[in-house]
C-alpha positions, 0 to 999 in steps of 0.5 A: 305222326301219333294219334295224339295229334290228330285226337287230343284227348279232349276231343276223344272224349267229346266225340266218344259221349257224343257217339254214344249218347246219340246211339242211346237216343236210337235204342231198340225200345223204340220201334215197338209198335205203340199199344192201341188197347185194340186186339192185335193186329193180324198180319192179313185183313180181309178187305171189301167194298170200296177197297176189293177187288174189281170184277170187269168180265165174266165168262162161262165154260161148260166142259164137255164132261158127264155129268156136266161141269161148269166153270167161270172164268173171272177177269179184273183188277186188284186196287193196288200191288199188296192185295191178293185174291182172298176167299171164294165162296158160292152159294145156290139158289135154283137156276142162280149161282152166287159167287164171291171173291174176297181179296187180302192184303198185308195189315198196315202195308204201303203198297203201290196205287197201281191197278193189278189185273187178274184172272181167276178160274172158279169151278160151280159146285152142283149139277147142271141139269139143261136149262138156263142159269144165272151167275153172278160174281161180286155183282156182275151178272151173266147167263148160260146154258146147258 
């Protein structure tokens, strides 16, 4: 049996300008992002508020070090499967020690709506001369005492 048989030259052209015609239509042209006349995207953002992350316990080690060392063990949950921990930043006032987690995740990112938990072990910058001490991370409060 020939190929003239099982595709007369009619249908071979048919088919042949349907194929191509089709992959024109999927040309690699279109799938570049369209311009929203906004600086570009980055590819992480820093999120907050609402969207960051959740802080449920907060814990404190004093290390039995001199000069004495204090850490605070965090322990939440991230708002969904693409958020990661961001940026840590502390600052002092006194006896009060303020500590912010920030969180990131992929720009435009489909990520699962699933809670993720989390522990983060951050370290206090400065002297701890005895006395009481008030830490707070991201709003959650808690004392100790060296």
């Amino acid at each position: 049996m020939s190929l003239r048989c099982l595709f007369p030259p009619r249908r071979a052209a048919l088919l042949i300008m349907t194929t191509v015609l089709l992959m024109a239509g999927c040309s690699p042209d279109d799938f570049l992002p369209l311009d929203r006349g906004g600086p570009p995207a980055s590819e992480e953002e820093q999120i907050s508020g609402a969207d960051s992350l959740i802080v449920e316990q907060v814990d404190v080690q004093v290390l039995e070090s001199f000069p004495v060392q204090v850490q605070v063990v965090v322990k939440g949950s991230l708002p969904d499967a693409c958020t990661e921990i961001g940026e840590i930043g502390q600052t002092r006032d006194g006896n009060a020690v303020t500590v912010t987690i920030g969180a990131v995740r992929p720009a435009d990112a489909l990520c699962a709506q699933v809670l993720e938990p989390f522990e983060q072990v951050v370290p206090l910058d400065g002297p701890f001369p005895p006395g009481t001490y008030v830490v707070r991370v991201n709003g959650v409060e808690t004392s100790f005492t060296v």
